[in-house]
C-alpha positions in Angstrom: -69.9 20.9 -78.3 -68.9 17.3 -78.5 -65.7 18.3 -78.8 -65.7 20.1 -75.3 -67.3 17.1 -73.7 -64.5 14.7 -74.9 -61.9 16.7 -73.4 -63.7 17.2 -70.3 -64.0 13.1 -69.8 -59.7 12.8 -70.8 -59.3 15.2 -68.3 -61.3 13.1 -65.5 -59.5 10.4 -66.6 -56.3 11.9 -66.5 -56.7 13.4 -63.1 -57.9 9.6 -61.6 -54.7 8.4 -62.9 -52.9 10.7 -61.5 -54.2 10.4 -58.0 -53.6 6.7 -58.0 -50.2 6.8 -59.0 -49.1 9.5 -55.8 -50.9 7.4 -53.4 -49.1 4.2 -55.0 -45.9 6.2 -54.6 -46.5 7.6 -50.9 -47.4 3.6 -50.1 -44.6 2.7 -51.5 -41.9 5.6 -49.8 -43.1 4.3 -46.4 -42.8 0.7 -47.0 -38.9 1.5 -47.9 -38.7 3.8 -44.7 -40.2 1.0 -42.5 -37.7 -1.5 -44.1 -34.8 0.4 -43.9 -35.8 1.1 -40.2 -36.0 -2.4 -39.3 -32.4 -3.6 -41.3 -31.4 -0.8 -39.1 -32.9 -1.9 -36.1 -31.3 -5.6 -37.1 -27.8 -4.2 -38.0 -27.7 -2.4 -34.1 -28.7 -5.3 -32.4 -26.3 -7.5 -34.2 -23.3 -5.0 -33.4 -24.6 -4.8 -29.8 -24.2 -8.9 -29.8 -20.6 -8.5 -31.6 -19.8 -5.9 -28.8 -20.9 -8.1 -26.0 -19.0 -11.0 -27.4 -15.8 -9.2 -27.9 -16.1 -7.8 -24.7 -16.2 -11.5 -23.3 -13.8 -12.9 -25.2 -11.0 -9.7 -25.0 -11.5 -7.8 -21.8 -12.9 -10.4 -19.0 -9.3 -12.6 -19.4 -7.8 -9.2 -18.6 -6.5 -8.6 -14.9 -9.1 -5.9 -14.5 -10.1 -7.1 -11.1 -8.2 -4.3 -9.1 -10.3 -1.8 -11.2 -13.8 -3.0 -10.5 -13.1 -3.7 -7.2 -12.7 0.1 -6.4 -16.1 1.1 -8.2 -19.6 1.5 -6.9 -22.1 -0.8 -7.6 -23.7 1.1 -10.4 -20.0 1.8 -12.3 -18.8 -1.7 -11.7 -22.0 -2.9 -13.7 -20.8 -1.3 -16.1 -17.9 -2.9 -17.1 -20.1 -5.9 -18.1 -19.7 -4.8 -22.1 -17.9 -2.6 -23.7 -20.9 -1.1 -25.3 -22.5 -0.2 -22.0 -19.5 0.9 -20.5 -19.5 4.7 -20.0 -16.3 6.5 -21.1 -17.2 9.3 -18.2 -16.9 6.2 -15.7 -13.7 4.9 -17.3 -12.7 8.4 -17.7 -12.8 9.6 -14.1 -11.0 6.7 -12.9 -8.1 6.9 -15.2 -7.9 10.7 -13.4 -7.7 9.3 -9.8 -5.3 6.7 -10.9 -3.2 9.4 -12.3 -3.3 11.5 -9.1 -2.8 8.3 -7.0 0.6 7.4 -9.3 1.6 11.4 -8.8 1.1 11.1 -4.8 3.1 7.5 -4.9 6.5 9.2 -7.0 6.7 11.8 -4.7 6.5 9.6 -2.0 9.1 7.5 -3.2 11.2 10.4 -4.0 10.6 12.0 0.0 11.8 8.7 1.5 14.7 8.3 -0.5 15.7 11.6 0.2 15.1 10.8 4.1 17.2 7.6 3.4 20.1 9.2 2.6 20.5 11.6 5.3 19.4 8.9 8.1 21.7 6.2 6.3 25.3 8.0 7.0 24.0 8.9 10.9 23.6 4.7 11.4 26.5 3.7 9.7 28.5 6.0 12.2 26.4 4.7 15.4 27.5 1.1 14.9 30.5 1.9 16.1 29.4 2.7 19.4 27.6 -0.7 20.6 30.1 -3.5 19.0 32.8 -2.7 22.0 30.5 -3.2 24.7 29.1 -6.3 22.7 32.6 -7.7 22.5 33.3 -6.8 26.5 29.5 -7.5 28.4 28.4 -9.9 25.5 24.8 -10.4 24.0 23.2 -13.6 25.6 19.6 -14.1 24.4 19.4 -17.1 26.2 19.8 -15.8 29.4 17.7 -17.3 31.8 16.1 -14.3 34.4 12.9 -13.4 36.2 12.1 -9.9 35.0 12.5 -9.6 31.1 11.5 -6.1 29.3 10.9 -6.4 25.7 12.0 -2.9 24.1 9.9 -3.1 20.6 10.9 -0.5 17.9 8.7 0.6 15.2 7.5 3.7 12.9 5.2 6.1 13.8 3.4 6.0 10.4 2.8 3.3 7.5 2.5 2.6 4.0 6.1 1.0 4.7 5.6 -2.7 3.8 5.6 -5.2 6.7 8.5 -3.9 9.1 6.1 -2.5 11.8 4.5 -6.4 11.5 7.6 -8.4 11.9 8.4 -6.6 15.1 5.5 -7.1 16.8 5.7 -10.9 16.1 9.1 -11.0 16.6 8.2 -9.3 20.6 4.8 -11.6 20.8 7.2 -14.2 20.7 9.5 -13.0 23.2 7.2 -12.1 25.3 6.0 -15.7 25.3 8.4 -17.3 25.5 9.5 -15.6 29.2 5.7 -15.4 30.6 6.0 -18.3 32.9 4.2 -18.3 36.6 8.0 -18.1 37.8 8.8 -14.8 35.7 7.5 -11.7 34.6 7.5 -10.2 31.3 6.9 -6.5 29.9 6.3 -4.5 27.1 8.6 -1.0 26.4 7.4 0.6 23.4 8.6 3.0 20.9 6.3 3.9 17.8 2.5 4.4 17.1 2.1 1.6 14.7 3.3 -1.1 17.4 1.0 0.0 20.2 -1.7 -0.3 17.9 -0.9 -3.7 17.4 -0.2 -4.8 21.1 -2.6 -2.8 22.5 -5.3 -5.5 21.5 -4.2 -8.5 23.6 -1.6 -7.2 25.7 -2.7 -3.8 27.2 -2.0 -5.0 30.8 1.8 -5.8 30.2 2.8 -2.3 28.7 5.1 -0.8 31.1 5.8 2.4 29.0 4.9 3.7 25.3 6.6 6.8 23.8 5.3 7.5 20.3 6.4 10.9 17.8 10.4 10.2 17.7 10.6 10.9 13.9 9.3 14.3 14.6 12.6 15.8 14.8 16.2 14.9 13.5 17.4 12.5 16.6 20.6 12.9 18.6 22.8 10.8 21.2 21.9 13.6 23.7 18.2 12.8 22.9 18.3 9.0 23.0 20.6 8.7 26.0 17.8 11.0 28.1 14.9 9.0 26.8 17.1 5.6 27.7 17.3 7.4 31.3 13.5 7.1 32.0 13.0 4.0 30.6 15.9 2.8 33.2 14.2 4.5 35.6 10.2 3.7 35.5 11.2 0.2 34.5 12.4 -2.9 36.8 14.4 -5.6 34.4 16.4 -8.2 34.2 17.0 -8.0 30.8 16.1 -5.5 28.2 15.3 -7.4 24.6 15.7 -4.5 22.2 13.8 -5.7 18.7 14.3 -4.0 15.5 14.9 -4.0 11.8 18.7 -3.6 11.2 19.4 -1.9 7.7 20.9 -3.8 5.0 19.7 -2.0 1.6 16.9 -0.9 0.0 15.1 -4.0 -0.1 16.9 -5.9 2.2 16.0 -5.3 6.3 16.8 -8.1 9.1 14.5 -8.4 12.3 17.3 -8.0 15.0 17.2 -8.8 19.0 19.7 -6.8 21.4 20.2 -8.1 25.1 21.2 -5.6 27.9 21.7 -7.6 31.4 21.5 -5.6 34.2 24.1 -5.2 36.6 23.6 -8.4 39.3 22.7 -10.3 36.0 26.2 -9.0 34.5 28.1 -10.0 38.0 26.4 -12.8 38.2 27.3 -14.2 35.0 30.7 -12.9 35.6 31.0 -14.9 38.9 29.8 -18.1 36.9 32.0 -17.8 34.1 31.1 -18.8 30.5 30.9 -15.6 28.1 31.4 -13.2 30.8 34.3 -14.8 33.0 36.7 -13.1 30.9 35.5 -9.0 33.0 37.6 -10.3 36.1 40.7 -10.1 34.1 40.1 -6.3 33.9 41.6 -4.0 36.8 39.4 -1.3 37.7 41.4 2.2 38.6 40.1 4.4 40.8 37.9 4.5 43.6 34.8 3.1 42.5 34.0 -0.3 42.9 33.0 -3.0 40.4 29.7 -2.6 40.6 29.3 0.9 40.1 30.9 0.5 37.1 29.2 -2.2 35.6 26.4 -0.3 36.5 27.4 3.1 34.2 28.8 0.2 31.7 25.2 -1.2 31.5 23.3 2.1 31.3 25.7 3.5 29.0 25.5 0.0 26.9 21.5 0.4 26.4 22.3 4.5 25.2 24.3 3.3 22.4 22.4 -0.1 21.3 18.7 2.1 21.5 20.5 4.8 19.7 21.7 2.7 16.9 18.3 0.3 16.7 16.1 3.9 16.6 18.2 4.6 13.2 18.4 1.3 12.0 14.9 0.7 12.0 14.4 4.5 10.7 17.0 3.5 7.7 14.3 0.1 6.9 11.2 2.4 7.3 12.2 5.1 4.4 13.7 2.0 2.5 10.6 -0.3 2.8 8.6 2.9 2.2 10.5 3.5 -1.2 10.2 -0.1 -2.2 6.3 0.1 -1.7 5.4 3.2 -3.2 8.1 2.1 -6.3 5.3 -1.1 -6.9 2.5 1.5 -6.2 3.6 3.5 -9.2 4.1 0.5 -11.5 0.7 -0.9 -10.8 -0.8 2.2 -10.8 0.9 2.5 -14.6 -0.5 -0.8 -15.2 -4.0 -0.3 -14.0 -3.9 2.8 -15.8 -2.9 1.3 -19.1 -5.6 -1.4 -18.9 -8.3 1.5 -18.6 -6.6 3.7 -21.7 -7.0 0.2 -23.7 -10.9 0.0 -22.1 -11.6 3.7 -23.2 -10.2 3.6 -26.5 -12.5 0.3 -26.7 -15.6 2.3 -25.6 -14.9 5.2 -27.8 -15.0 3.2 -30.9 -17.3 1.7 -30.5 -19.9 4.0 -29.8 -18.3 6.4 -32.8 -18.9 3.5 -34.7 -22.6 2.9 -33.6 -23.3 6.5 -34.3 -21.9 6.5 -37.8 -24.2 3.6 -38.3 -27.3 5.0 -37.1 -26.1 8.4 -39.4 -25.9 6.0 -42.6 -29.0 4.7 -41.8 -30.8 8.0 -41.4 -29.5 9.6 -44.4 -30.4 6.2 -46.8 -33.8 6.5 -45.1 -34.1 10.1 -45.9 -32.6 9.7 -49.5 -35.7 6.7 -50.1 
């Protein structure tokens, strides 16, 4: 009997023990769950503080300007740290980048092969205006009442500045010869000049004719459309202003003067540059100025002819120049976001395989 009661106390005693030491050891599991929690916490925000500071120091020096610029508000945020960056947002722009450099190439490629078949068609047309250059002359300085200025441009863009030099080049012209004692109009061939003279000189546009790249252009073609701007046009002296072709990269703003007839026997009678016409016999039975005036109209055939393809030729070469530095910045821009994406992705792999560790020595406690 007292034997039963002594092993009935050890057990109680045993038990107590017992029950004390699991609670100690439950205690004691989440104090080293809440401590590995908060090194954790500690270890994230002191990566998020390297991130940011890398981010500072590596990517803000970088010319990434271009590639915020083009974001909305929320995505150019973004770019504030490379641990807040998305790599969907950086993603989807390195996509349009890529398409954008695609579109450029084949741009580049279309105008150059334009180039080529335009480029043999002026080198053959120059032929036609330097005789009557060398027999009526080109006098820009000629002093007359009723000047025409004959401006030349494209009919679309993305060609660098050749559309902008003409229309400064015939600003000027214009007023230069817009005194109270003379008048002074505007001819115009080409979409992307009206546009610009349309804004402060609407008044003085005699005649606009736009769509001449449409179709491969002929002498047949040009000499017709020279014939109505003869005809719906009174002049003095017709200031023909275009880009004359040099190479590639290389296009020089170029003024033509055509004088018409009483301007050309005029200047004739006077001597100077002309005087030398009345050595020339004239066979036949028209008189002299008949023939100065088919000399003149034939004159501004030729010299529109050969300024339409010369400013064709520096169109498709300014427009391969362009699109050649659109594709090399686009390469650019679109290395600078490969760099920002690898950035982005390692970092967040490596945020991930630190939360992971964490977890698992947590779970392992």
């Amino acid at each position: 009997m007292a034997r039963s009661n002594h092993c009935e106390l050890g057990s109680g005693i045993q038990q107590s023990d017992i029950h004390r030491f699991s609670w100690n050891q439950r205690w004691f599991h989440r104090f080293q769950v809440s401590l590995l929690k908060a090194i954790s916490e500690m270890a994230l925000a002191a990566l998020r503080r390297e991130s940011r500071r890398m981010a500072t120091a590596v990517i803000s020096p970088r010319p990434i300007i271009p590639i915020r610029s083009s974001l909305a508000p929320s995505e150019e945020s973004a770019f504030s740290g490379v641990r807040s960056i998305s790599t969907q947002v950086v993603r989807n722009r390195m996509k349009s980048v890529k398409s954008i450099q695609k579109i450029t190439k084949a741009m580049k490629m279309v105008a150059a092969s334009k180039l080529r078949a335009v480029q043999n068609k002026t080198e053959n047309s120059r032929g036609l205006w330097q005789p009557f250059t060398a027999l009526l002359g080109d006098i820009p300085s000629v002093d007359v009442k009723k000047n025409v200025v004959v401006a030349i441009s494209s009919d679309k863009g993305l060609c660098g500045g050749i559309n902008s030099t003409v229309v400064k080049i015939s600003r000027a012209l214009h007023k230069l010869n817009s005194d109270p004692e003379k008048e002074s109009k505007y001819v115009i061939l080409g979409e992307k000049a009206k546009a610009q003279l349309v804004r402060d000189s609407k008044a003085d546009i005699e005649l606009s004719i736009t769509e001449l790249q449409k179709i491969p252009l002929n002498f047949t073609q040009v000499a017709v459309l020279a014939d109505d701007i003869l005809k719906n046009v009174e002049y003095d002296a017709l200031r023909v202003v275009f880009n004359k072709f040099h190479s590639v990269v290389s296009f020089v703003p170029t003024t033509s003067t055509i004088l018409s007839p009483e301007i050309v026997e005029r200047e004739s009678e006077a001597g100077g540059k002309l005087g030398e016409l009345d050595s020339y016999e004239i066979e036949g039975a028209e008189s002299k100025s008949e023939v100065l005036q088919n000399l003149t109209e034939f004159q501004f055939s030729c010299v529109l002819f050969n300024a339409v393809l010369e400013n064709a030729c520096s169109e498709q070469g300014a427009r391969m120049s362009a699109m050649d530095s659109s594709s090399r910045n686009a390469g650019d821009m679109l290395d600078r976001l490969t760099l920002t994406y690898n950035r982005t992705r390692q970092a967040s792999i490596t945020t991930e395989l630190i939360e992971i560790i964490s977890g698992a020595s947590a779970l392992e406690g």
